[in-house]
C-alpha positions in Angstrom: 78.6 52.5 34.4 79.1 53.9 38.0 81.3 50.9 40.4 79.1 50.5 43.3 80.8 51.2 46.7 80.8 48.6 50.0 78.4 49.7 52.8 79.1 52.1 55.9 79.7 50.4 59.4 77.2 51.4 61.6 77.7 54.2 63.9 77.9 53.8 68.2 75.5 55.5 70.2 76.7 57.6 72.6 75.5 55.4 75.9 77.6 53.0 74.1 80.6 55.4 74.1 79.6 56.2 77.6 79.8 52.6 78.8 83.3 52.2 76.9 85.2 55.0 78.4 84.0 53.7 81.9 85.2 50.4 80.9 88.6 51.8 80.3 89.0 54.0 83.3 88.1 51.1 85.9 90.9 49.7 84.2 93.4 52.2 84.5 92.0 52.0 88.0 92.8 49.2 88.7 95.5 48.9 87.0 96.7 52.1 89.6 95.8 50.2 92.6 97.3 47.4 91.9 100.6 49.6 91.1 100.0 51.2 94.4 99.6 48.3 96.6 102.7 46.7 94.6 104.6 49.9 95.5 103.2 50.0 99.2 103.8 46.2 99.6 107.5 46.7 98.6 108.3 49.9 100.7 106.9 48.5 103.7 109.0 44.9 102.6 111.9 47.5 102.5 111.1 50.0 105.5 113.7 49.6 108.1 113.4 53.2 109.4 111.6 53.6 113.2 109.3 56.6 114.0 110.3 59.5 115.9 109.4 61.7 118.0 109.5 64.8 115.8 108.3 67.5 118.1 106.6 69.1 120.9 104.4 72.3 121.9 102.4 74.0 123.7 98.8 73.9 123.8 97.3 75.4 127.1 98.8 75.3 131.2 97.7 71.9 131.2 97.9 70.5 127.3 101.4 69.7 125.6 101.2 68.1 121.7 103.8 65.5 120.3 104.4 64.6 117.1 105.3 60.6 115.9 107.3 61.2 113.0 107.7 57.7 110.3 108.4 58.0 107.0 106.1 55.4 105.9 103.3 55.4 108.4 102.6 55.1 112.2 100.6 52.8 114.0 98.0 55.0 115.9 96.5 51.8 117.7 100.4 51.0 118.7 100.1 54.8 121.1 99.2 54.2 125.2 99.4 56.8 127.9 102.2 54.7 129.0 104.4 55.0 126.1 105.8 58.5 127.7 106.8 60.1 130.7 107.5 63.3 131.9 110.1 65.4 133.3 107.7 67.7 135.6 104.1 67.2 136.1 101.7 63.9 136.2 100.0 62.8 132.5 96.3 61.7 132.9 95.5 61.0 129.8 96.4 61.4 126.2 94.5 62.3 122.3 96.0 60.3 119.5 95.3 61.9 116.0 96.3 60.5 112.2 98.4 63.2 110.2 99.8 62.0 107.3 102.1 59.2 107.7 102.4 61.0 111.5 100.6 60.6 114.2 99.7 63.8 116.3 99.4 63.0 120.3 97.9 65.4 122.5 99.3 65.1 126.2 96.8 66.2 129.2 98.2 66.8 132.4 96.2 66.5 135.7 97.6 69.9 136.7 99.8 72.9 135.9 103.5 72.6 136.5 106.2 75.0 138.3 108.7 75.1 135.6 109.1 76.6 132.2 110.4 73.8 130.5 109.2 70.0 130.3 110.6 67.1 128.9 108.5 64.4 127.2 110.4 61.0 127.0 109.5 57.8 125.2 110.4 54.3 126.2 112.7 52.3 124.3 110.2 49.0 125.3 109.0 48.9 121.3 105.7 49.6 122.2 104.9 52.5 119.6 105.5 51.2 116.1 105.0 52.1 112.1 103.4 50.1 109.7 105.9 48.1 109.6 106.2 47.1 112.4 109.5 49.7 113.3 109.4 50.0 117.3 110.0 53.8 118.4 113.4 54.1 119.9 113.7 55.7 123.4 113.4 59.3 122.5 112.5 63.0 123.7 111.1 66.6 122.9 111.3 69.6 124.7 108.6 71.6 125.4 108.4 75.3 126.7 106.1 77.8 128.1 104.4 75.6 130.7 105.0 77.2 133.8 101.7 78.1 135.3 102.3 78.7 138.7 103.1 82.0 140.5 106.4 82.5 142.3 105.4 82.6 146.2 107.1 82.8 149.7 107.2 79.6 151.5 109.0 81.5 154.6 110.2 85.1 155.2 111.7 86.1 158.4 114.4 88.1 160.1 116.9 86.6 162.2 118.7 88.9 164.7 122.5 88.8 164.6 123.2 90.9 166.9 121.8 94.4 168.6 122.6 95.8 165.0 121.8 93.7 162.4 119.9 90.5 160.8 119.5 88.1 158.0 116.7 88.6 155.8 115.5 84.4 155.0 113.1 84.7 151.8 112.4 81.2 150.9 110.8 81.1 147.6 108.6 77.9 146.2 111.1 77.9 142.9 114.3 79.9 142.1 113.6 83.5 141.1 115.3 86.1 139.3 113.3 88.9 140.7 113.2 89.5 144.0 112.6 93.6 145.5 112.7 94.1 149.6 112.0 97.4 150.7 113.5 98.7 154.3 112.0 101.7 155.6 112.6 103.1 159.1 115.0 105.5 160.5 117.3 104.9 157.4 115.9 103.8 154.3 117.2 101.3 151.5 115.6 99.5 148.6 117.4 95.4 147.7 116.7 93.5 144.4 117.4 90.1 143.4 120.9 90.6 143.2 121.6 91.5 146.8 120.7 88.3 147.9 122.0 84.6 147.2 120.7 82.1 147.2 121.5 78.4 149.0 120.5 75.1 149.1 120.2 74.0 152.7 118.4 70.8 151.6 114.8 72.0 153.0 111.9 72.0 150.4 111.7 75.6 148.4 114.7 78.0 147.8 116.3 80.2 150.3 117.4 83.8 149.1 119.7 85.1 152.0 121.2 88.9 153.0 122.6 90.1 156.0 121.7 93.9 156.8 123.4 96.5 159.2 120.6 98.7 161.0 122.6 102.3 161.4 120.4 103.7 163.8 118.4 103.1 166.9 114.4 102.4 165.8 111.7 100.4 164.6 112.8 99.1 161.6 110.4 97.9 158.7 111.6 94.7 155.9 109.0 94.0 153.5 108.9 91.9 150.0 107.0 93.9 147.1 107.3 91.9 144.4 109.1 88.1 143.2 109.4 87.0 139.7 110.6 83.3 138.1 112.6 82.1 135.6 109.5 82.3 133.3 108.8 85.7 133.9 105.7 85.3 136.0 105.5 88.4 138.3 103.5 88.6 141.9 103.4 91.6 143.7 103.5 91.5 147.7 103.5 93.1 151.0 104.6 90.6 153.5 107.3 92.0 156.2 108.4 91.8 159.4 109.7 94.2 162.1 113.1 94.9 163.7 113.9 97.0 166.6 117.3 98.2 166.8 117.8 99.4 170.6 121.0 100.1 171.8 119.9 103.0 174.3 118.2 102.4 177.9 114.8 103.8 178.7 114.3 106.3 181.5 112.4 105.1 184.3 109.8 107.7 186.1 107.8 106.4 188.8 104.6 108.9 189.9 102.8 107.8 193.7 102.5 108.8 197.1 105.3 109.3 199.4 102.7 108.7 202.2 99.7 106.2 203.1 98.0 104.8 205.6 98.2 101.1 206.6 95.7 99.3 205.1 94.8 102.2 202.6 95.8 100.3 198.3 98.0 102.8 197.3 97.9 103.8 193.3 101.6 103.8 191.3 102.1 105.2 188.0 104.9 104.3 185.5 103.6 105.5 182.2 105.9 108.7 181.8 108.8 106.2 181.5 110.3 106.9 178.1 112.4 105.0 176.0 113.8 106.4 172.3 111.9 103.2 170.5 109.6 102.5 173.1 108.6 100.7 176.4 107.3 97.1 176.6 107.2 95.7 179.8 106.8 97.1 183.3 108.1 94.6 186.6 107.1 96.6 189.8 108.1 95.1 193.0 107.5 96.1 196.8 110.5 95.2 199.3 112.2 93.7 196.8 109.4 91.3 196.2 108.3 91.1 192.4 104.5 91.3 192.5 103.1 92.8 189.0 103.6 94.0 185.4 101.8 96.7 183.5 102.5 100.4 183.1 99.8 100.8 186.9 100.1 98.8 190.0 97.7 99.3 193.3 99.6 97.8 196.7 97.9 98.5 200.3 100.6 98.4 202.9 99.9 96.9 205.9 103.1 97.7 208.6 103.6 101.1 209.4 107.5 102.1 208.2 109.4 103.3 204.9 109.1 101.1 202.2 110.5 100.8 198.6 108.8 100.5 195.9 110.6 99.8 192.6 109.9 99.7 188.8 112.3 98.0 186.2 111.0 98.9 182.7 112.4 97.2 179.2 112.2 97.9 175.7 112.3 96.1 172.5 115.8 95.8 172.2 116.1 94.2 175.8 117.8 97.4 177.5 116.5 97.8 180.6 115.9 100.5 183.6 115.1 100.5 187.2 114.0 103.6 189.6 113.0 102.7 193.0 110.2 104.9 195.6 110.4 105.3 199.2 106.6 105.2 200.6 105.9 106.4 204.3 103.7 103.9 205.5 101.8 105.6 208.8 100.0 103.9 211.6 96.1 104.8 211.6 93.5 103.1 213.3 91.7 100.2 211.9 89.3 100.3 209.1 88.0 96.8 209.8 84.5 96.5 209.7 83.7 99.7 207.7 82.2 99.9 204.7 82.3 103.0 202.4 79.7 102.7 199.4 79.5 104.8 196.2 75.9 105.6 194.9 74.3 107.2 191.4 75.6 110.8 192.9 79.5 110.6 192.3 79.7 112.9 195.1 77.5 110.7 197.9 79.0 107.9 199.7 76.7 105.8 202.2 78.8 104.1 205.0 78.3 100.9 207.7 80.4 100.5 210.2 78.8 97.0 211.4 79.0 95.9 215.0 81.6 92.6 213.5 84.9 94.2 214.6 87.2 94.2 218.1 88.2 98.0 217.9 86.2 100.8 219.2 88.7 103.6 217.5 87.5 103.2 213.4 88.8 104.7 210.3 86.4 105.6 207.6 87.6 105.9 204.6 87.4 104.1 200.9 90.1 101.2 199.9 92.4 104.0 198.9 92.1 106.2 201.7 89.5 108.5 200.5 86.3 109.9 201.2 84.6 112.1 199.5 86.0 115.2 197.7 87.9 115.5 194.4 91.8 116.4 193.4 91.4 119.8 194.6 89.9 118.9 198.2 89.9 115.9 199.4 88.2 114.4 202.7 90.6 111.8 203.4 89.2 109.7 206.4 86.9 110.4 209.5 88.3 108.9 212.8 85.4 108.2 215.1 85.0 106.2 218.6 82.3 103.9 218.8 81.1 101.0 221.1 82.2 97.5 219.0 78.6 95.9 219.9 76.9 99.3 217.9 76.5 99.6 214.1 77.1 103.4 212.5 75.3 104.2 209.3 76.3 108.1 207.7 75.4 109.5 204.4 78.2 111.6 203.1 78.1 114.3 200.3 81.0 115.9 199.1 79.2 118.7 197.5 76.8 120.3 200.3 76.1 123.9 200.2 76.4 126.3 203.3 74.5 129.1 203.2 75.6 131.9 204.9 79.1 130.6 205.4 80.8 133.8 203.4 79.2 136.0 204.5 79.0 135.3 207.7 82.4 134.4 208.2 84.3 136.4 205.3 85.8 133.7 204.6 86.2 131.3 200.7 84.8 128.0 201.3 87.0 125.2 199.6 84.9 122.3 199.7 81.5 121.7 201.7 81.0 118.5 203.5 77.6 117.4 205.4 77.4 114.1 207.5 74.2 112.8 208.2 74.1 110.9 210.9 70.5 110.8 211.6 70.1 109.9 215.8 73.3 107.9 216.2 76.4 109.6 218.2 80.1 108.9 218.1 83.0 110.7 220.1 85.8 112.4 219.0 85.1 112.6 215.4 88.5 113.5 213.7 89.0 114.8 210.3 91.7 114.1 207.5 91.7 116.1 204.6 93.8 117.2 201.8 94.4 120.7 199.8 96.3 120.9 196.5 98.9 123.4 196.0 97.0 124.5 192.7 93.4 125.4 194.6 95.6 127.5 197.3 97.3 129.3 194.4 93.2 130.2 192.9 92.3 131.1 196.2 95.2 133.5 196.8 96.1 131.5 200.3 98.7 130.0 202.3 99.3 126.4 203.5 98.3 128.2 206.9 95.4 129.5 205.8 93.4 126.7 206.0 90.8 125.4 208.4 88.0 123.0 209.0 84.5 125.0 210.1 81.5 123.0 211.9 78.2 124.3 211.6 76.7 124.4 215.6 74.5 127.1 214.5 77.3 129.4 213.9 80.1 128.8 212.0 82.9 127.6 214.1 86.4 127.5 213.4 88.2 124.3 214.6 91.6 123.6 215.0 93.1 122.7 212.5 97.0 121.1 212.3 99.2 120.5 209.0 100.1 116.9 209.1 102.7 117.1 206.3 103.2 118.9 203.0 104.1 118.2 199.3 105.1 120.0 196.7 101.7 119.5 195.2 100.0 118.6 197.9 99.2 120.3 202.0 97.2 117.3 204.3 95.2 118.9 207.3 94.3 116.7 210.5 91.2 119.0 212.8 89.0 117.4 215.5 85.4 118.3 216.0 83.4 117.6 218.7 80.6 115.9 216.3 78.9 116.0 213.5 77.3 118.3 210.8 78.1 120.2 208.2 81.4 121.3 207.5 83.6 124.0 205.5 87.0 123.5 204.5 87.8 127.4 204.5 90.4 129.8 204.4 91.2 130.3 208.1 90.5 133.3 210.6 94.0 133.9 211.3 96.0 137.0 211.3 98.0 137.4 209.3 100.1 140.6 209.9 103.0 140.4 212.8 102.1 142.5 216.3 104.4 142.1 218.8 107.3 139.2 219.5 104.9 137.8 222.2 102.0 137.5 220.0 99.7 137.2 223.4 95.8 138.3 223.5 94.5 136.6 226.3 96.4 134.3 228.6 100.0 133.7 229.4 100.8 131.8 226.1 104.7 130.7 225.6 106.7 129.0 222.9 107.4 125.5 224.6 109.0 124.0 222.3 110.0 124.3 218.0 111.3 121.7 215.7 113.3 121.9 212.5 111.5 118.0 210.6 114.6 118.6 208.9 117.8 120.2 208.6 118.5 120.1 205.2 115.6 120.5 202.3 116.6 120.6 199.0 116.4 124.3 197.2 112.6 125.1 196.4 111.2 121.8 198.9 109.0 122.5 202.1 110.7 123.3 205.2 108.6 121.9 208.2 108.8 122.8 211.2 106.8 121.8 214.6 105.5 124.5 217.3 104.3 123.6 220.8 102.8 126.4 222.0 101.4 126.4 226.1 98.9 128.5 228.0 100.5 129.3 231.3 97.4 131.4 232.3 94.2 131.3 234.1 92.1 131.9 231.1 91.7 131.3 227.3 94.1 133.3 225.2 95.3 134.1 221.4 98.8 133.6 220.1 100.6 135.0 217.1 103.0 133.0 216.6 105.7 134.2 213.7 108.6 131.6 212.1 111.5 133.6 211.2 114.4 131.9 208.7 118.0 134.0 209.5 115.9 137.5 210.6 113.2 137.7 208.0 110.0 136.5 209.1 108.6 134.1 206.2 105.1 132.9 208.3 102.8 134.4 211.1 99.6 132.5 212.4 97.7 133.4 215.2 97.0 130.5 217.4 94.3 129.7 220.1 95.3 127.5 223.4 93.0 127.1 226.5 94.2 127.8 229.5 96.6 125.3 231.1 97.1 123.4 227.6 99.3 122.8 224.8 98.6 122.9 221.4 101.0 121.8 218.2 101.1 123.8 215.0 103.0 123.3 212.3 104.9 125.9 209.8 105.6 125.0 206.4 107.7 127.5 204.0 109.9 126.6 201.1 113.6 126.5 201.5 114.9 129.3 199.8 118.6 130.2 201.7 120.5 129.2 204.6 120.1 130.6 208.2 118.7 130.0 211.8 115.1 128.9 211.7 113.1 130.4 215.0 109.7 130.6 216.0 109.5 134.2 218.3 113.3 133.9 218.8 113.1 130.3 220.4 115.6 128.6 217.6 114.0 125.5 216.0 117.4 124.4 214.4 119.9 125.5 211.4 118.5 125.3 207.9 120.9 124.1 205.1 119.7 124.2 201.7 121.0 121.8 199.2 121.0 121.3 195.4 119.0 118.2 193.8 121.5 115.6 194.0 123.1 116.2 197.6 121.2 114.1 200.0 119.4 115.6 202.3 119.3 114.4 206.1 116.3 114.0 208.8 116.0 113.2 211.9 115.7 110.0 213.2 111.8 110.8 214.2 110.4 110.6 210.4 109.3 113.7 209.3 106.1 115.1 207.4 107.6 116.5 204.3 108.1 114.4 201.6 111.1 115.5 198.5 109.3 113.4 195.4 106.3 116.1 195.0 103.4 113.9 195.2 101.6 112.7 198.1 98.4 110.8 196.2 98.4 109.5 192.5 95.3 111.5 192.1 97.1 114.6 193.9 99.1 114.6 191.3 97.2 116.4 189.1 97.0 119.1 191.1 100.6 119.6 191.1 102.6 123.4 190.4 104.3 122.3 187.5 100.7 121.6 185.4 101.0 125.2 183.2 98.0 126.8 184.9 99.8 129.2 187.4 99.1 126.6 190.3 101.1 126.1 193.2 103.5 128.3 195.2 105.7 131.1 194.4 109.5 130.6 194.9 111.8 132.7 194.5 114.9 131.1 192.7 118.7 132.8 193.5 120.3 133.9 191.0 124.0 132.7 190.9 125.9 135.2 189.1 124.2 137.2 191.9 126.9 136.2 193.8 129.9 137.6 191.6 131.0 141.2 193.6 130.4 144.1 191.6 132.6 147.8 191.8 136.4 147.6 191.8 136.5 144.3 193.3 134.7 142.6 190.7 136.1 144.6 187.8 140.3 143.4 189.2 138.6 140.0 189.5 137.3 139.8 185.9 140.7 140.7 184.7 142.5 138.0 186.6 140.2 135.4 185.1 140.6 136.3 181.8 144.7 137.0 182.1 144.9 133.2 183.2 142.6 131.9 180.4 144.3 133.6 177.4 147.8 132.5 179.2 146.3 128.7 178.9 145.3 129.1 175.7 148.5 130.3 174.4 150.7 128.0 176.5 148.5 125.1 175.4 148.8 126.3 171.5 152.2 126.7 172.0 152.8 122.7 173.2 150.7 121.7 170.4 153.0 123.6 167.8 156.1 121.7 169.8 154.7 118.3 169.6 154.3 117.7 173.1 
């Protein structure tokens, strides 16, 4: 018989098997936990050990990060903005983050700083702590890469040393180790950082410093191109300054008339001074008296007599020159009272003389003693008599026609000049006019040549007197009985030499001939003044002929009423020595001189002026402008003088006998040590 067997134990569901295993892992849980905060609660019972700070970056120009270091944990709530400091720059705020048993604090500055390197510093006040309770002892990281400013120039300038040389100042905001200054000028040179030092004079920003030597006279160029820092932040520039290095004197040159009129504003011109850098200031002064700057100056001269004008002129470097102008300063009759008006027509002037005024003798003419005209022809001033209680009203036009003038005379009208003077009369109506020495040189005619025509229906010529001559410039005085319509003109006179009398008509006479002056340099205008007189019973003709040593230079035929005088003058350029005569009655001795001898004049005051110019505007005009203007002269030629044939030829000989013995003599002392 079979044993029976014991029942089976029932069998767990799997829920229940479920439930178990969950049972037993909240038990290892917690059993873990418990290990954990036993081990936590004995390492922070035996944590001694403070936090750091660990280290330091980087973020962005206004951003740095810190590490808290602790080997257990840090105390994020423990972390203020005041718990660090900084070696450049001002912290705003700061961004504390949990990283581990670290803590990871963000630093924002308000702004970028102007160094490479900063230094973050903590405390030692306890205030940052660890779990424990470990205060964070004073501490510091380093962190680079936060320059974020560009190097720039708080000053740059050149201080002058002396005539030659200057220091280059180049204060920079922070110290630099690139620094390029480029010099351009005359010479040329190119410094870098390492030509300079640089200095602490105790003034905010840094001072780079360099002395430089300027070799040569001229305007000198220093400029900075480029800086760079001790980060390596680069800026490229172009700031300079100028220096002048002057060590030579300008030239002064002085251009103006030699002669005026009292009362007339007489025009000076200093702008052909030259200087090898450059002119910057002009000091003109009358008499002695300083009265104005600038490169132009007006004056009007009110007592007759010589004056001097002078002109000091400076440039940059301080050198300075002065050149000084005589002016003849002429009596003329008074202009008070007269008005001269320009209108639309440049060639048109109206003109009032009003009844306001004490004298009855008037000179009309502009504030700078003209008329009408241009720098060719110029009417210089109309000399009228009139009663002071009546007013005189003209219209004057400087460029009239007159028809029938060449023809009728053969004769090449200048200039044309009409006065309308509608019902009103004046006496003794006197012109003043001017002829350049260029528009004689188109026309083909002599000083002489020249005369003022009146239109009475025919075309008469009036007499006509040279009242001095220029270089550039001839001024003619003629008298008319009234007015019209005139011609300045080439004159009627003869010009071909007759007889040593001269006479047509009358019993006409040198009286009396006058050398202005004795001694003209070589190419100037001799002058020389004729007083011719009419012995006889009726009206005659004259030719009267200057002759310098016995070559006749000048004839011009000459009409004098009977029982009169009349005055000519004679004008030729000074070419040689010898006796100057006007039909054999000797006027004087002519001496010629070179440039710089002085020459003399006669106590009088003559008409001829040495400085080539008689009118600023004139001076246009003058012979020496290119265009075949003004007069011929004929220039010696010195080796001229050397005597040809066998007289010449022994002569050569001896001068070159006594230059070879020099030269050998003088070799020969050299050889001997003397």
């Amino acid at each position: 018989m079979n044993a029976s067997s014991s029942p089976a134990a029932p069998s767990a569901s799997p829920s229940e098997r479920w439930r178990a295993r969950a049972a037993v892992l909240a038990i290892v849980a917690v059993l873990v936990l418990s290990l954990l905060l036993a081990t936590s609660a004995l390492a922070q019972e035996s944590d001694d050990t403070p936090p750091t700070l660990a280290g330091g970056e980087r973020v962005n120009a206004t951003t740095m990060q810190v590490t808290v270091a602790d080997d257990t944990d840090v105390d994020e709530a423990s972390i203020d903005v005041e718990d660090f400091s900084l070696s450049d720059g001002d912290l705003a705020s700061i961004n504390v983050t949990e990283s581990g048993s670290n803590a990871t604090v963000k630093l924002f500055l308000e702004s970028g700083v102007n160094t490479d390197t900063v230094t973050v510093r903590s405390p030692a006040d306890g205030a940052v702590t660890d779990a424990a309770g470990n205060a964070l002892a004073s501490d510091s990281v380093t962190v680079t890469g936060m320059d974020s400013r560009l190097p720039f120039l708080r000053e740059f300038r050149l201080k002058r040393v002396n005539e030659s040389a200057a220091k280059i100042v180049a204060r920079s905001n922070e110290p630099l180790t690139g620094l390029d200054v480029e010099i351009r000028g005359p010479t040329s040179a190119n410094l870098t950082r390492a030509d300079f030092r640089a200095v602490d004079d105790n003034v905010f920003g840094v001072p780079h410093v360099r002395t430089v030597h300027f070799p040569e006279d001229g305007v000198y160029t220093v400029e900075v191109t480029s800086l760079e820092d001790e980060s390596g932040l680069f800026v490229n520039l172009t700031t300079a300054e100028t220096f002048v290095r002057d060590a030579t004197a300008p030239t002064t040159e002085i251009d103006g008339p030699s002669h005026v009129e009292a009362g007339d504003r007489a025009r000076f011109d200093g702008s052909a001074s030259t200087d090898n850098v450059g002119v910057v200031d002009y000091e003109w002064t009358v008499d002695g008296e300083t009265l104005a700057n600038g490169s132009g100056f007006e004056h009007a001269f009110d007592e007759p007599g010589t004056h001097r004008v002078g002109l000091t002129v400076a440039d940059e470097g301080g050198n300075a020159d002065t050149a000084n102008w005589s002016v003849t300063v002429h009596d003329a009759p008074s202009k008070r009272g007269v008005g001269v008006t320009a209108t639309n027509d440049s060639a048109r002037r109206l003109v009032v003389v009003s009844s306001n005024r004490t004298e009855e003798r008037v000179r009309i003419t502009d504030e700078y003693g003209r008329l009408v005209g241009d720098d060719d022809v110029t009417v210089r001033s109309l000399r009228v008599t009139l009663p002071t209680d009546e007013t005189l009203r003209l219209n004057v036009c400087g460029n009239a026609t007159a028809p029938g003038f060449e023809d009728g005379t053969g004769r090449e009208a200048l200039t044309v000049v009409s006065i309308d003077h509608g019902n009103e009369t004046v006496r003794d109506p006197t012109f003043r006019f001017s002829v350049s020495a260029s528009r004689l040189s188109r026309a083909g005619i002599s000083y002489s040549d020249v005369a003022l025509y009146r239109d009475d229906g025919n075309w008469t010529e009036l007499p006509t007197e040279v009242v001095r001559a220029t270089k550039s410039t001839v001024v003619y005085e003629a008298e008319s009985p009234g007015l019209s319509t005139f011609v300045v003109g080439a004159s009627g006179a003869e010009r071909d030499w007759e007889a040593s009398d001269g006479g047509d008509g009358g019993d006409i006479r040198v009286a009396d001939a006058r050398l202005v002056r004795d001694s003209v340099p070589l190419g100037e205008y001799v002058v020389v003044e004729v007083t011719l007189a009419n012995d006889g019973i009726e009206r005659g003709s004259f030719l009267a002929g200057l002759s310098v040593g016995s070559r006749v230079v000048d004839t011009r035929r000459v009409t004098v009423d009977a029982g009169e005088t009349r005055s000519v003058s004679f004008a030729t350029r000074a070419v040689s020595n010898g006796t100057v005569s006007v039909n054999g009655t000797v006027a004087g001795d002519l001496r010629v001189v070179t440039r710089d001898e002085t020459p003399t004049e006669e106590s009088g005051g003559g008409l001829l002026s040495n400085d080539g110019n008689d009118t600023g505007e004139e001076a246009n005009g003058s012979e020496n402008s290119g265009d075949g203007g003004g007069f011929d002269v004929p220039i010696p030629n010195p080796l001229a003088l050397w005597p040809d044939g066998l007289v010449g030829t022994v002569l050569t000989g001896i001068v070159g006998l006594v230059v070879g013995t020099y030269g050998v003599l003088k070799a020969l002392a050299i050889y001997l040590g003397y």
